[in-house]
PDB file of N, CA, C and O in Angstrom:
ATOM      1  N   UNK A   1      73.618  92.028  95.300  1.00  0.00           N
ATOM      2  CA  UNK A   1      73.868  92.524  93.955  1.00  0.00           C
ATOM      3  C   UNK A   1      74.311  93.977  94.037  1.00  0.00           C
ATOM      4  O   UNK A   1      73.778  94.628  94.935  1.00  0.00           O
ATOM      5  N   UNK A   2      75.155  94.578  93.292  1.00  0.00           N
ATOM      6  CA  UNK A   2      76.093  95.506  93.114  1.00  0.00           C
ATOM      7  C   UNK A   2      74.941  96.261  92.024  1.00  0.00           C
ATOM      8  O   UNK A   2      74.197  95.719  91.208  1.00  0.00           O
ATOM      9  N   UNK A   3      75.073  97.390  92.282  1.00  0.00           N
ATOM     10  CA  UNK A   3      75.080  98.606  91.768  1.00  0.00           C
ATOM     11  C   UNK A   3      75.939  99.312  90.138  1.00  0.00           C
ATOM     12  O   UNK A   3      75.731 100.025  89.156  1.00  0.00           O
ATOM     13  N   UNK A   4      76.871  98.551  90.746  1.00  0.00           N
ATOM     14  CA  UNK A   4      77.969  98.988  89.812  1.00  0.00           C
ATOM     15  C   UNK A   4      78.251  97.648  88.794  1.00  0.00           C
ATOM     16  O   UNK A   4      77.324  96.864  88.996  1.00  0.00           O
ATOM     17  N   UNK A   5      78.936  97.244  88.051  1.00  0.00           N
ATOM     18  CA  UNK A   5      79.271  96.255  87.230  1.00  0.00           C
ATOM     19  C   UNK A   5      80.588  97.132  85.834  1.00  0.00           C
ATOM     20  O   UNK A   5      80.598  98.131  85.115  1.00  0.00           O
ATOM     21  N   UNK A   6      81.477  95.974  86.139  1.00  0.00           N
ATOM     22  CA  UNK A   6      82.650  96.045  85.335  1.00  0.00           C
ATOM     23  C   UNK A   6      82.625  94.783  84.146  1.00  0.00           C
ATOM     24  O   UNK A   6      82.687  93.622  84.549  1.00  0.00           O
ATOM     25  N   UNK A   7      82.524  95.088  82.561  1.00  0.00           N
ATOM     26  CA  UNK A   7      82.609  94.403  81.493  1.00  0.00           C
ATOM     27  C   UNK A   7      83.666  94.380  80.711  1.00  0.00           C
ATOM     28  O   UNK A   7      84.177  95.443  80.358  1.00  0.00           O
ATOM     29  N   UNK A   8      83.978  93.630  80.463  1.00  0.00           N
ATOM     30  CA  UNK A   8      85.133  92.871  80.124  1.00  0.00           C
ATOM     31  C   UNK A   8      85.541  92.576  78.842  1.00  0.00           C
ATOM     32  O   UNK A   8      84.518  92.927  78.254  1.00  0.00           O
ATOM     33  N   UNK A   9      86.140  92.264  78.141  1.00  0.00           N
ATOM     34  CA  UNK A   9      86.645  91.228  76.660  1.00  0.00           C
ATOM     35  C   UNK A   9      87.933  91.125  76.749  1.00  0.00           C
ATOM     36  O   UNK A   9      88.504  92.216  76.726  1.00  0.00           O
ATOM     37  N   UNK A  10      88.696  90.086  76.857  1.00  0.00           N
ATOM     38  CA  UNK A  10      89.761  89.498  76.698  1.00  0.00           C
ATOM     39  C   UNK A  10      90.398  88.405  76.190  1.00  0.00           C
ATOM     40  O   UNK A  10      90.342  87.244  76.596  1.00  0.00           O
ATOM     41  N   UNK A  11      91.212  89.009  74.966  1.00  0.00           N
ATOM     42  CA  UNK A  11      91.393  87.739  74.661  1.00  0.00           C
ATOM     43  C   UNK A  11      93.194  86.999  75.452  1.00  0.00           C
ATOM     44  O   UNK A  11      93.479  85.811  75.301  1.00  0.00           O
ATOM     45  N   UNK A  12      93.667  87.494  75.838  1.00  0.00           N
ATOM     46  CA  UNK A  12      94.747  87.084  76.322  1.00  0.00           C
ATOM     47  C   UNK A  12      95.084  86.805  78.078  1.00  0.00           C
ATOM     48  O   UNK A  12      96.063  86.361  78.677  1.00  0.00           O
ATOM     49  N   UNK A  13      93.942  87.236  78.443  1.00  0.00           N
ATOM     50  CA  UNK A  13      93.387  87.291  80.178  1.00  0.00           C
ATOM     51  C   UNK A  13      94.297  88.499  80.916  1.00  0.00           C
ATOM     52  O   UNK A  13      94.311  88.782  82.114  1.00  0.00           O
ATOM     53  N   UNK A  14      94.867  88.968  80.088  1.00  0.00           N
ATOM     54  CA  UNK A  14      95.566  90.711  81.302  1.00  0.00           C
ATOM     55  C   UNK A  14      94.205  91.639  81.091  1.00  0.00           C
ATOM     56  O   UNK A  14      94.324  92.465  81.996  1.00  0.00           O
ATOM     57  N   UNK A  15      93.226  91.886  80.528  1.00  0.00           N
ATOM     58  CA  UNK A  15      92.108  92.869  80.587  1.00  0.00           C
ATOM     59  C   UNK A  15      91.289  91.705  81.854  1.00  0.00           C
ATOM     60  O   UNK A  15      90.827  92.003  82.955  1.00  0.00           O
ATOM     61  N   UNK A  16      91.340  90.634  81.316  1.00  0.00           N
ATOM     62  CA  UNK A  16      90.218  89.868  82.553  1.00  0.00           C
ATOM     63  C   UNK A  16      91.111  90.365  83.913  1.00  0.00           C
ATOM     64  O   UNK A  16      90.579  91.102  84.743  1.00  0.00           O
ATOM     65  N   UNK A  17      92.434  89.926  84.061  1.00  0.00           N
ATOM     66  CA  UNK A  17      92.550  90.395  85.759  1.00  0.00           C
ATOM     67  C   UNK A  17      92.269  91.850  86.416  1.00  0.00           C
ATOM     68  O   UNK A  17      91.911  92.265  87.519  1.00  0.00           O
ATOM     69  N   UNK A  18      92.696  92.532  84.880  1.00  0.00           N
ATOM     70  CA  UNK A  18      92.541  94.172  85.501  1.00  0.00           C
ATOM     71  C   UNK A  18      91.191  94.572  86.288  1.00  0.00           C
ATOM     72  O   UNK A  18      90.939  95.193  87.321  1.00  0.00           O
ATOM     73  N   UNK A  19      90.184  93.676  84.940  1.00  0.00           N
ATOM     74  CA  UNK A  19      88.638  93.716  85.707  1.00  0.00           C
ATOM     75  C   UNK A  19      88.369  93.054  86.929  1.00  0.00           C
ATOM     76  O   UNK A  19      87.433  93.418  87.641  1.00  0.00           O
ATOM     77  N   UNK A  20      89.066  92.168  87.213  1.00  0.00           N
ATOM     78  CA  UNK A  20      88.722  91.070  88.380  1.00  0.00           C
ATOM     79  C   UNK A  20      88.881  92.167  89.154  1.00  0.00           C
ATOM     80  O   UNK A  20      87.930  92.635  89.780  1.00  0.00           O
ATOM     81  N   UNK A  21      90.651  92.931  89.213  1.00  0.00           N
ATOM     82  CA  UNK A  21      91.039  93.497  90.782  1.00  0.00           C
ATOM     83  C   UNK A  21      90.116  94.931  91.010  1.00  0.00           C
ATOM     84  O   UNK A  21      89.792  95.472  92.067  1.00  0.00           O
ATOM     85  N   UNK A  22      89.856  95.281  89.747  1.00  0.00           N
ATOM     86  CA  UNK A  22      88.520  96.395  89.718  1.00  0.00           C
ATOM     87  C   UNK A  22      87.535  96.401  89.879  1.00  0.00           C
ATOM     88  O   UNK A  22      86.980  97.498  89.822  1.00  0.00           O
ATOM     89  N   UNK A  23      86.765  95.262  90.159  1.00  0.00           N
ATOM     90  CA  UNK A  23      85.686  95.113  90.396  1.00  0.00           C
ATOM     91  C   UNK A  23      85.438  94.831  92.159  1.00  0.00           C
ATOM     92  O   UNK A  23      84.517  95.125  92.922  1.00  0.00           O
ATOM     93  N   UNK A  24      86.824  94.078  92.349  1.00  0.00           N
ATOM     94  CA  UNK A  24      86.705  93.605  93.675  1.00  0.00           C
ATOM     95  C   UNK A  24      87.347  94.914  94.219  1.00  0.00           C
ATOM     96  O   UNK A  24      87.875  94.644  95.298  1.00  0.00           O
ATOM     97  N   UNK A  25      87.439  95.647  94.040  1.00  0.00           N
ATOM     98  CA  UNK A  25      88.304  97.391  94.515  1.00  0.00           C
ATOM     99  C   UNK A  25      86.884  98.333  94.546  1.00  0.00           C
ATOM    100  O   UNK A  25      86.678  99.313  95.262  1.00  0.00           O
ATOM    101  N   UNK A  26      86.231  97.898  93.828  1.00  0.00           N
ATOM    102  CA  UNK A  26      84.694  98.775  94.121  1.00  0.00           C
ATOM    103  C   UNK A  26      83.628  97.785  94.254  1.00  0.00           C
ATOM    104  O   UNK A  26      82.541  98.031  93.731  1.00  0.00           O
ATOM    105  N   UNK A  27      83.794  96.792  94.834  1.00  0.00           N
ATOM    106  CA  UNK A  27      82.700  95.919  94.949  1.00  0.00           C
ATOM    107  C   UNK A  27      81.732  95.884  94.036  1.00  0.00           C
ATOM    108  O   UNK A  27      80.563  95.912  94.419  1.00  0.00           O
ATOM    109  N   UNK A  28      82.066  95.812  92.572  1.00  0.00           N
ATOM    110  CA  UNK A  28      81.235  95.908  91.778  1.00  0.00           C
ATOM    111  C   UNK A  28      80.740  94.265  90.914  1.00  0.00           C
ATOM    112  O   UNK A  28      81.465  93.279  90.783  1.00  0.00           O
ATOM    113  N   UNK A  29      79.610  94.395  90.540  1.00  0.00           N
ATOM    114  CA  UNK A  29      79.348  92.554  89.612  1.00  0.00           C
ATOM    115  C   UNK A  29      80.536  92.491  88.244  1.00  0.00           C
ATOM    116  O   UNK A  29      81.121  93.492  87.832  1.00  0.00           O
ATOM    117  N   UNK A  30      80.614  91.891  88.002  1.00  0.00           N
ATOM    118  CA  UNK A  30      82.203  91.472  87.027  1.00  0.00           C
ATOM    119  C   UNK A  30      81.273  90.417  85.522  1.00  0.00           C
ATOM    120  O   UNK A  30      81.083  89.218  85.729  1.00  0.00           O
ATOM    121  N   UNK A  31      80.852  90.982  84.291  1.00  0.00           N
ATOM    122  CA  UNK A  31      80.574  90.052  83.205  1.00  0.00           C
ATOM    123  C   UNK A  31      81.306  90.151  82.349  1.00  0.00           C
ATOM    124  O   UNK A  31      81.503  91.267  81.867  1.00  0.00           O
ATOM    125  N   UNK A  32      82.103  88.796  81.757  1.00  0.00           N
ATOM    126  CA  UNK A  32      82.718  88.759  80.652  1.00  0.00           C
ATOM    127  C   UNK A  32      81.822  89.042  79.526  1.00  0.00           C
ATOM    128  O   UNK A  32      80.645  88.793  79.787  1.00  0.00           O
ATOM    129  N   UNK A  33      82.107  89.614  78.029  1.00  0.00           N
ATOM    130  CA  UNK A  33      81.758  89.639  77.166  1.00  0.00           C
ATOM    131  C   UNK A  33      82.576  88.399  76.201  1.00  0.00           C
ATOM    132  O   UNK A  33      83.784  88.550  76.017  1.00  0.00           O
ATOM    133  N   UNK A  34      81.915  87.257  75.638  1.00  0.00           N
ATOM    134  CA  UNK A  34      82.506  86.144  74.889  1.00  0.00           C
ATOM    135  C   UNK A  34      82.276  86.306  73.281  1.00  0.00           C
ATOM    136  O   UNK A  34      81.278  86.065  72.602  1.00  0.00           O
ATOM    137  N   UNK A  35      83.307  86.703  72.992  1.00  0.00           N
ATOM    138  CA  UNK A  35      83.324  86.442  71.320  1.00  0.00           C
ATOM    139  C   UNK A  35      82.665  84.964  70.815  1.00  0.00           C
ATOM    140  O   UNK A  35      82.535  83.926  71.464  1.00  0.00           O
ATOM    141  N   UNK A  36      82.319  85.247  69.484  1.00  0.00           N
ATOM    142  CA  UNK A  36      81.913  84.535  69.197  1.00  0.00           C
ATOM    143  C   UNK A  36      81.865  83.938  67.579  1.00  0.00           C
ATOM    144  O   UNK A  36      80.742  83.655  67.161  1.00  0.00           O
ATOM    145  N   UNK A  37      82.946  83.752  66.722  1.00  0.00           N
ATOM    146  CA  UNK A  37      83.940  83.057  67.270  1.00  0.00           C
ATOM    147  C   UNK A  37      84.903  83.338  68.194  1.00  0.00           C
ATOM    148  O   UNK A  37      85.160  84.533  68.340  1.00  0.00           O
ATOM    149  N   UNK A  38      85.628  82.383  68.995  1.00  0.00           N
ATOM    150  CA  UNK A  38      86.290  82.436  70.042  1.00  0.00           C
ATOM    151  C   UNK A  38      87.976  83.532  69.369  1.00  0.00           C
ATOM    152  O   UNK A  38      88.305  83.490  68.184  1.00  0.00           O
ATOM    153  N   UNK A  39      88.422  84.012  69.972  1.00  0.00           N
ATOM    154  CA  UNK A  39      89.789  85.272  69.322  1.00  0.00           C
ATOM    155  C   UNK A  39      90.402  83.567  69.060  1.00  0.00           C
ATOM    156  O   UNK A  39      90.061  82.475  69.514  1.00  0.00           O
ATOM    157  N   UNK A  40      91.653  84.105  67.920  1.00  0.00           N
ATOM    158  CA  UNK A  40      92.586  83.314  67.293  1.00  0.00           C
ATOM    159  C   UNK A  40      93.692  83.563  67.525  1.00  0.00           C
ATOM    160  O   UNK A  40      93.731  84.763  67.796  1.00  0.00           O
ATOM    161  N   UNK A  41      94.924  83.014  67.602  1.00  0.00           N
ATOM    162  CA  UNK A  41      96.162  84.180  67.451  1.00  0.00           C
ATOM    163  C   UNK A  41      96.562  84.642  66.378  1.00  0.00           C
ATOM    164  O   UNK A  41      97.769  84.838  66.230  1.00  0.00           O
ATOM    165  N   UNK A  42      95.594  84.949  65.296  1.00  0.00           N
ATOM    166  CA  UNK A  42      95.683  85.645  64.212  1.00  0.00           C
ATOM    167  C   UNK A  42      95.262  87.354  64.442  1.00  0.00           C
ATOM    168  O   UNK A  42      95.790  88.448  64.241  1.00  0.00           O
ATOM    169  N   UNK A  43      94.023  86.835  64.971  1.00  0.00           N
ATOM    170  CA  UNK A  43      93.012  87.981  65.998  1.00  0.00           C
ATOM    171  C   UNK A  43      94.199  88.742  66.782  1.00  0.00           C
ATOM    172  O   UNK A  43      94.235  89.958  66.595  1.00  0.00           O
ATOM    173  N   UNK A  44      95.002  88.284  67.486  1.00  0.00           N
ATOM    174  CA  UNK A  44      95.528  89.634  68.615  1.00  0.00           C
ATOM    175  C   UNK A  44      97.116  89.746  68.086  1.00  0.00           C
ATOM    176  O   UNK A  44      97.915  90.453  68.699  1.00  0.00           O
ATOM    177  N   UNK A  45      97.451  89.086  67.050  1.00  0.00           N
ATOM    178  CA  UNK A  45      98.469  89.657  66.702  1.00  0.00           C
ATOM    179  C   UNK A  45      98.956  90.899  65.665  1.00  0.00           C
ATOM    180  O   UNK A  45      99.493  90.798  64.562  1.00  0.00           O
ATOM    181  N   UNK A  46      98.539  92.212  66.488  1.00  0.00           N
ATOM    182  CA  UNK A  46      98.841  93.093  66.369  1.00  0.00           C
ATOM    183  C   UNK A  46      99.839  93.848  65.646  1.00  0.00           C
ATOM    184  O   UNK A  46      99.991  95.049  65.422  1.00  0.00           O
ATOM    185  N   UNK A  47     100.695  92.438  65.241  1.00  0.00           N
ATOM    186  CA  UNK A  47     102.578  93.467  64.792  1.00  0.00           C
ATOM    187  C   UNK A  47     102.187  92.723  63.258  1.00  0.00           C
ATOM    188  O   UNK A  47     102.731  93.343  62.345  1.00  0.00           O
ATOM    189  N   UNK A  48     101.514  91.748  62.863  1.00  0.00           N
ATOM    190  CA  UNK A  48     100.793  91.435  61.472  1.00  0.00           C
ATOM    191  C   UNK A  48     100.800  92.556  60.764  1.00  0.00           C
ATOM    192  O   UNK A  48     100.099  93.366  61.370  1.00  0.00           O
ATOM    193  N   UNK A  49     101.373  93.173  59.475  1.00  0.00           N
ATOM    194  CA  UNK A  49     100.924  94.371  59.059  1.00  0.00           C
ATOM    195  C   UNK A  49      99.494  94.364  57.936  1.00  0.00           C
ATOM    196  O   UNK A  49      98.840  95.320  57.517  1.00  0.00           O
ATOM    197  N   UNK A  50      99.317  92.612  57.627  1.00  0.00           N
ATOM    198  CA  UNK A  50      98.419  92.711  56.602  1.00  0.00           C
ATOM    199  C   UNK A  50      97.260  92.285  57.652  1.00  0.00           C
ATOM    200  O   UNK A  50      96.394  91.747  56.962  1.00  0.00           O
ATOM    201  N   UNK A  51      96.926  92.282  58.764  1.00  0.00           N
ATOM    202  CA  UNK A  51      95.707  92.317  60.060  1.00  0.00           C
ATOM    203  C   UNK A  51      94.993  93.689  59.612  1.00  0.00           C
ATOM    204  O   UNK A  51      95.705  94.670  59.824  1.00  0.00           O
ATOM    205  N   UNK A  52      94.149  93.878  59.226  1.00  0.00           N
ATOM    206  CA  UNK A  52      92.808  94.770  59.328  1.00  0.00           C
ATOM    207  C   UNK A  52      92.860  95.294  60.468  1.00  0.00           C
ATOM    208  O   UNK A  52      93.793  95.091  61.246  1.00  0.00           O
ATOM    209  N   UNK A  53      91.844  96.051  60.722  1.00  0.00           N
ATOM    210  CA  UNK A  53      91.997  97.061  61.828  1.00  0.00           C
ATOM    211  C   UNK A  53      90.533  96.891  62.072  1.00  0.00           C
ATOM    212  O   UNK A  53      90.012  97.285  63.116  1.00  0.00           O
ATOM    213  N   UNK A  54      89.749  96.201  60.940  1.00  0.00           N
ATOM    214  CA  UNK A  54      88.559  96.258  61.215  1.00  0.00           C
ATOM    215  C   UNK A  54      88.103  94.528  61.644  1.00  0.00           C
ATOM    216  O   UNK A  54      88.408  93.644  60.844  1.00  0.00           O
ATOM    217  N   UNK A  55      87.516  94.242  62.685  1.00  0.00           N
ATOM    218  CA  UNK A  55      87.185  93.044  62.798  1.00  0.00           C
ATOM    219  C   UNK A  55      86.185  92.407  62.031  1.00  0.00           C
ATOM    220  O   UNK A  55      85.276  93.143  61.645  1.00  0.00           O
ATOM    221  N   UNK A  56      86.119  90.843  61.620  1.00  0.00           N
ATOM    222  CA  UNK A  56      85.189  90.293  60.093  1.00  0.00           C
ATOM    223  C   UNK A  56      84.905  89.419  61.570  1.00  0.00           C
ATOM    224  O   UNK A  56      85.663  88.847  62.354  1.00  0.00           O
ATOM    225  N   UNK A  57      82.757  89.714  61.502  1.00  0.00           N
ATOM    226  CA  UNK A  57      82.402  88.256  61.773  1.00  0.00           C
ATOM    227  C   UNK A  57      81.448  87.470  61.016  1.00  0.00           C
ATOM    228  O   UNK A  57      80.560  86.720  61.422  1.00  0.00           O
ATOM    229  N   UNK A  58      81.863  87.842  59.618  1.00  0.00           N
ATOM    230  CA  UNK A  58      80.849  87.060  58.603  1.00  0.00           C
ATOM    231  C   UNK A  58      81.297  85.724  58.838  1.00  0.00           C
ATOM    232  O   UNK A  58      82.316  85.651  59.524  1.00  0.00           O
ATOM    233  N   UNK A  59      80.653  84.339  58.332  1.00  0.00           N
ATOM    234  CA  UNK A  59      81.263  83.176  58.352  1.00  0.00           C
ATOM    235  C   UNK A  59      82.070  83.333  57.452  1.00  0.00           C
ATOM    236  O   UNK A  59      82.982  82.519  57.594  1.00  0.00           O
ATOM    237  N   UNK A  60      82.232  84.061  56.458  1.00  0.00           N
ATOM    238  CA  UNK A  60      83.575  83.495  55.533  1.00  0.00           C
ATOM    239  C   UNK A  60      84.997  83.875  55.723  1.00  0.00           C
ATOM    240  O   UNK A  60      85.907  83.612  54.936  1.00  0.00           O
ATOM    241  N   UNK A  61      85.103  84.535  56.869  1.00  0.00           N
ATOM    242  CA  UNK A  61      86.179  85.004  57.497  1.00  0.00           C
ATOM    243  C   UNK A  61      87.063  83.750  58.432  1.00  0.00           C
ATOM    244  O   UNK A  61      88.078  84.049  59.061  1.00  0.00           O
TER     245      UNK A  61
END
């Protein structure tokens, strides 16, 4: 067990590899963080101008 540890959230998997090759670059433990609900592609589409800035995890969202 590592010392160090690299955490994660991704919803599109380019933050997951960055962490993978960073973790294995400092030998560090690697935990995803899992949304919950799972991201949408409503969620990461960014160029949406009526997308909030603020994330909703009430159920009525």
């Amino acid at each position: 067990m590592s010392k160090q540890l690299v955490v994660y959230i991704s919803a599109t998997g380019t933050t997951r590899r960055v962490a993978q090759n960073l973790a294995k670059a400092i030998d560090a433990d690697l935990a995803e963080i899992v949304p919950a609900p799972p991201f949408t592609a409503q969620d990461i589409d960014w160029t949406d101008p009526d997308r909030s800035d603020e994330p909703c995890f009430a159920p009525a969202c």
